[in-house]
Structures are given as C-alpha cells and as structure tokens.
LOMIVEX-909255 format. One record per residue: residue in one letter; z, x, y negated of N, C-alpha, C, O in turn; residue number from 0. Coordinates in pm, whole numbers, plus 50000, padded with zeros to 5 digits. Atoms other than C-alpha are relative to their C-alpha. Example, Ala and Ser with C-alpha at 12.3 -4.5 7.8 and 13.67 -1.06 7.14 Angstrom:
BEGIN
> rest/nz/nx/ny/caz/cax/cay/cz/cx/cy/oz/ox/oy/nr
> a/50000/50089/50119/50780/51230/50450/50000/50090/49880/50066/50194/49882/0;
> s/49994/49918/50119/50714/51367/50106/50073/49923/49891/50090/49974/49780/1;
//
This chain:
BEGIN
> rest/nz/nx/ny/caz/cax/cay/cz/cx/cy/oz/ox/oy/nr
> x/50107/49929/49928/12537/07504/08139/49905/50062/49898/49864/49991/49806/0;
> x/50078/49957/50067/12328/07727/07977/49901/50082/50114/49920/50128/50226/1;
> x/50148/49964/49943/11949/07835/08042/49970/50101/49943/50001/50109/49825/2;
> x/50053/49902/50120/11773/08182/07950/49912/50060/50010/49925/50179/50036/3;
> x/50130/49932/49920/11418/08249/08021/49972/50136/49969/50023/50186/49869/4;
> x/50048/49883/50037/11273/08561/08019/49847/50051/50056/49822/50030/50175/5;
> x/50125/49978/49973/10924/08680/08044/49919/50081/49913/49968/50121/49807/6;
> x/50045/49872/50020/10648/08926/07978/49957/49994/49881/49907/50097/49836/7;
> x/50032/49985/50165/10578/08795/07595/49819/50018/50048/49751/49921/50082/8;
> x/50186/50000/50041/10163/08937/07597/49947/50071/50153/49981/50171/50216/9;
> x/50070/49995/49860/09933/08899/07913/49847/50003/49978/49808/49948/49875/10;
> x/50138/50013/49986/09564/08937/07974/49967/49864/50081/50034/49802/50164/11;
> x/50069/50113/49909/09327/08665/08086/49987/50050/50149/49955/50166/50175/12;
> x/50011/50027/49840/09324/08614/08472/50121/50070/50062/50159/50089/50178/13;
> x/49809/49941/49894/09671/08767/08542/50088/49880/50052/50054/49764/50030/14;
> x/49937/50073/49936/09945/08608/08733/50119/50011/49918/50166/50125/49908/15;
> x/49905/49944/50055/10226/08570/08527/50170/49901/50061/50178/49787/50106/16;
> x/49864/50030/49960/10623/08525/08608/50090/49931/49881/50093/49987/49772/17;
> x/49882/49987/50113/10884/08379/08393/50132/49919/50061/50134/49808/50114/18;
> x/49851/50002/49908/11262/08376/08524/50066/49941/49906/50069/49974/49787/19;
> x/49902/50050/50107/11518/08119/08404/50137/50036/50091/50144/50029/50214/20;
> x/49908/49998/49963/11875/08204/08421/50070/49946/49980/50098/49946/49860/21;
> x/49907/50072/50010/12139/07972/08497/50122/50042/49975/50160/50074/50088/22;
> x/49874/49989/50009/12503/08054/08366/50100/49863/49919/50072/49794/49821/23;
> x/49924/50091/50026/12809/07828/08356/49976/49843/50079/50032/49736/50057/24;
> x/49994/50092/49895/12662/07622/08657/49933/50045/50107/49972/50153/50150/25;
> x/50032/49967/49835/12439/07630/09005/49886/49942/50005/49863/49832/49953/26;
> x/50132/50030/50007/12103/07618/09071/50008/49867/50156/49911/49810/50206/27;
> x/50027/50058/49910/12215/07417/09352/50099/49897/50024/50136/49859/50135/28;
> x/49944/50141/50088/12420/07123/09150/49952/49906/50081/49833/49878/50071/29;
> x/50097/50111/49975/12380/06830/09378/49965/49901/49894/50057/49862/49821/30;
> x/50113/50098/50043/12112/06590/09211/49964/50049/49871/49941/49982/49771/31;
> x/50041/49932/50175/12033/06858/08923/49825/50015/50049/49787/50006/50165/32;
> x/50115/49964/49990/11667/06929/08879/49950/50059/49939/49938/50003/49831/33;
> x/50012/49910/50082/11525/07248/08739/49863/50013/49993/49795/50051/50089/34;
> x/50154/50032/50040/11182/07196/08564/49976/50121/49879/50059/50181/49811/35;
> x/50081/49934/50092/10923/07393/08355/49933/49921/49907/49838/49845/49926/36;
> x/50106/50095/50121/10804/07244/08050/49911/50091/49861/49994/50153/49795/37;
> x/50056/49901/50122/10587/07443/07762/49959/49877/49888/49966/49754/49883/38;
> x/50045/50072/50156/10455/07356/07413/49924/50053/49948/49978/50090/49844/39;
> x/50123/49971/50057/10091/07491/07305/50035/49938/49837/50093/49837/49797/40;
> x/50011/50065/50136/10035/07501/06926/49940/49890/49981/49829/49861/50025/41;
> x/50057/50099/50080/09991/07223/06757/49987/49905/50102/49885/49838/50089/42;
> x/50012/50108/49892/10039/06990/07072/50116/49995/50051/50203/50078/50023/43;
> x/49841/50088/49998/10331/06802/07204/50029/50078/50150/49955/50167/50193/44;
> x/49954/49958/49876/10542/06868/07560/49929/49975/50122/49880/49869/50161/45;
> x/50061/50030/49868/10411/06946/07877/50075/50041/50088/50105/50161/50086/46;
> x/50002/49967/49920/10554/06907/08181/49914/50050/50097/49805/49999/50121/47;
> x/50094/49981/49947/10454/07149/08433/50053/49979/50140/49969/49986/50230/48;
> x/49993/49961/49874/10645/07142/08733/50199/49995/50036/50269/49986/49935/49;
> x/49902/50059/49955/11000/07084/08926/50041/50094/50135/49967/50118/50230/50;
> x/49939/49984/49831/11263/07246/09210/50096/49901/49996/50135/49870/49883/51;
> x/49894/50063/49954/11509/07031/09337/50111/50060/50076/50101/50164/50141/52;
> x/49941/49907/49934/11797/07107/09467/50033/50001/50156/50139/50046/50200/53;
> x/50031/49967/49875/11709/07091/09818/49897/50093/49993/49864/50123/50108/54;
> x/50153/49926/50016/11386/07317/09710/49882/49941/50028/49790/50013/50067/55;
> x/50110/50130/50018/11138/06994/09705/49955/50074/49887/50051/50090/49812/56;
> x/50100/49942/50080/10878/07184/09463/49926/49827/49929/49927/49741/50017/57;
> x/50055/50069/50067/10706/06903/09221/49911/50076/49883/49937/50189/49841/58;
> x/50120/49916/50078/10390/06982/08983/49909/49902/49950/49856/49809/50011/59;
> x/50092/50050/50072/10196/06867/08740/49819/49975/50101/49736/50044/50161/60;
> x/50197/49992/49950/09831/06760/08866/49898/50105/49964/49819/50160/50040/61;
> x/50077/49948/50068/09667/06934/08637/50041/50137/50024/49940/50204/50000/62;
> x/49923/49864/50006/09876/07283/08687/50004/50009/50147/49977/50129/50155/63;
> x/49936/49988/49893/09958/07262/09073/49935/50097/50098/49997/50150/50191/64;
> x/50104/49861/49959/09633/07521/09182/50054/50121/49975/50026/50215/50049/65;
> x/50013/49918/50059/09766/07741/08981/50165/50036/49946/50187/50124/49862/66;
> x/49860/50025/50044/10147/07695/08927/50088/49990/50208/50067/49929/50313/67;
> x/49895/50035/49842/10455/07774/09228/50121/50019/49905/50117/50093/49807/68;
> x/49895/49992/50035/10772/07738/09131/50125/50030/50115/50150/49933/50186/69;
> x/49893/49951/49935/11072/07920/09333/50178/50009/49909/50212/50017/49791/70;
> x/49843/49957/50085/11487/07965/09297/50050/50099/50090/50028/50097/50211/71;
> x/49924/49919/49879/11688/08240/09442/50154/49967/49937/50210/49991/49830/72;
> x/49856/50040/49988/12029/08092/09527/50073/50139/49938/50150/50116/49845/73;
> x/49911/49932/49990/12180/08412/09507/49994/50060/49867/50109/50098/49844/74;
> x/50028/49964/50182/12086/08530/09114/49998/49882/49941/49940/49870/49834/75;
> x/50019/50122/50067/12142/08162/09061/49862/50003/49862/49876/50014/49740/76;
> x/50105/49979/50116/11777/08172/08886/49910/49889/50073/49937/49824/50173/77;
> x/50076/50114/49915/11466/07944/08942/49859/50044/49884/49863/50025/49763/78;
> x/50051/49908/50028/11156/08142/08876/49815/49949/49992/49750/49932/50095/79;
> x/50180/50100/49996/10741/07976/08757/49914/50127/49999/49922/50230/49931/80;
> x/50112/49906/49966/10476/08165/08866/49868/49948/49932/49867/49832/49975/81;
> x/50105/50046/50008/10146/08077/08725/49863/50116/50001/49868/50217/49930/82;
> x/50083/49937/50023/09802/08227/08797/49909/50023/49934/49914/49936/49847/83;
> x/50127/50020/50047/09479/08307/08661/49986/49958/49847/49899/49877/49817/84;
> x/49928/50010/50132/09592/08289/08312/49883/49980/49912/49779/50033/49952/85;
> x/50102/49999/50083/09369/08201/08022/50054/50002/49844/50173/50029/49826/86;
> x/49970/50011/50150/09378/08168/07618/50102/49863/50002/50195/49848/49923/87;
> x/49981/50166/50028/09460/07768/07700/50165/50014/50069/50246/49923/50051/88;
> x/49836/49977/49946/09814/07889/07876/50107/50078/49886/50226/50094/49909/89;
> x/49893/49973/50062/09953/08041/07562/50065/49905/49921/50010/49837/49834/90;
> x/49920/50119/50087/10254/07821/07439/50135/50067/50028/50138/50183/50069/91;
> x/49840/49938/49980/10653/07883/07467/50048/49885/50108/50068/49764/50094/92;
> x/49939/50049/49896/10772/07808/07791/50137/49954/50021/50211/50044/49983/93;
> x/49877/50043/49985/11099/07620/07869/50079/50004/50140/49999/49979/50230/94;
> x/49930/50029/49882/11343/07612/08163/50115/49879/49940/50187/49861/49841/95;
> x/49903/50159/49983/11530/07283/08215/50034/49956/50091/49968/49932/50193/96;
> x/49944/50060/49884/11780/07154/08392/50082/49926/49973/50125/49930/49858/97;
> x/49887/50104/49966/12028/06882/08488/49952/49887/50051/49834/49892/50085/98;
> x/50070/50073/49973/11996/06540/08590/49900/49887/49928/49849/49792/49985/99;
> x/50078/50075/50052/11804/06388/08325/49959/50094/49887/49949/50053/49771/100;
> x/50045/49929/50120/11686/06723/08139/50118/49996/49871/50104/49969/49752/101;
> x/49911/49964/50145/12009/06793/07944/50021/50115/49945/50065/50132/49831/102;
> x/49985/49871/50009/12010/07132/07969/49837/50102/49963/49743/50085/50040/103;
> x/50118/49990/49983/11713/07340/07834/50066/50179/49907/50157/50197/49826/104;
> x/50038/49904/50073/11630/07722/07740/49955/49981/49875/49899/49881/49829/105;
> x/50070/50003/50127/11558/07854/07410/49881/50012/49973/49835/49994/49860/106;
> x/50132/49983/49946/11231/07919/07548/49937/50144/49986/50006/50225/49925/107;
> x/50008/49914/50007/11000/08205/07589/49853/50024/49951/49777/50014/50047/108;
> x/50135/49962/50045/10660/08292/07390/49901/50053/50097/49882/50174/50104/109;
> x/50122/49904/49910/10394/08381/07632/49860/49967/49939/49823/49853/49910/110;
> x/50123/50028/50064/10031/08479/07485/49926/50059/50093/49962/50155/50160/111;
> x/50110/49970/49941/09742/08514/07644/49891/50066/49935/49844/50005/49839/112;
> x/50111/49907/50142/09484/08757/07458/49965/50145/50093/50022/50229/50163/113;
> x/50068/49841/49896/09227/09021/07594/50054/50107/49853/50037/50229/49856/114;
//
C-alpha cells in the first residue's frame, strides 16, 4: 500500500486549507484499516490530528477538532483533511496514514503558513 499526499505547500493566515492523500495498491475501505492525519512542527515530535474509519466514523484530536474535518471519497480511493483558520502554529509536514496499526504512511507534505 502506498500513500501520497498532496497539498498547497504556502498558505496565508486564516485560510482553510485541504490536503489529499492518495491510496494506491489498496482501498480506502480495507475492513479494519484506519486512515489518520498526523504532522510534525519544527523542532517538536508527532502529532496526531485526526482519523476516518472505514465505516466513515471521523475521530479528532481535542485540541484540532474546531477546526479540523476529515473526509474519503470511495471512488478516487482518497481520504482528504481539511483544516481551518490557519495560523503560523499549523506550519509542519503533514502525513497520511494508514492500515491497522499505522503501517502505512506518506512521504508527507510541507505546508507553511506565512503572511
């Protein structure tokens, strides 16, 4: 299974931003797989932010869940994090991950935040 995010690289503060992971060589809808968002801010360790299942049970960080939706479209086998309202404190390199215990993970995708 391979993962392959993609996203808009450089955003302004208070935008909404997208970033699409693509699944090839399996199914976004693997029974008991689970396809999560995790990032990595400089100089600070992993954060989970958030979770689809593959019934589409949505899961989310506490701290992120105002401001964070996470969707999949069966049919582009993809599974797609939305986050709003964007600030300096959201730039890190985003991950897509999946399987059933996080075996599978993107190479990730740089997103910066900067007026």
């Amino acid at each position: 299974v391979q993962l392959e995010e993609a996203g808009p690289g450089l955003v302004k503060p208070s935008q909404t931003v997208s970033i699409t992971c693509t699944v090839s060589g399996g199914s976004v809808t693997t029974t008991n797989y689970a396809w999560d968002w995790i990032r990595q801010s400089p100089g600070k360790g992993l954060e989970w932010m958030g979770a689809i299942s593959t019934r589409s049970i949505t899961y989310y960080s506490p701290s992120l869940k105002s401001r964070t939706s996470i969707a999949r479209d069966t049919s582009k086998n993809q599974f797609t994090l939305q986050l709003s309202s964007v600030t300096p404190e959201d730039t890190a390199v985003y991950y897509c991950v999946g399987g059933v215990a996080y075996e599978y993970w993107g190479q990730g995708t740089q997103l910066t935040v900067s007026s």
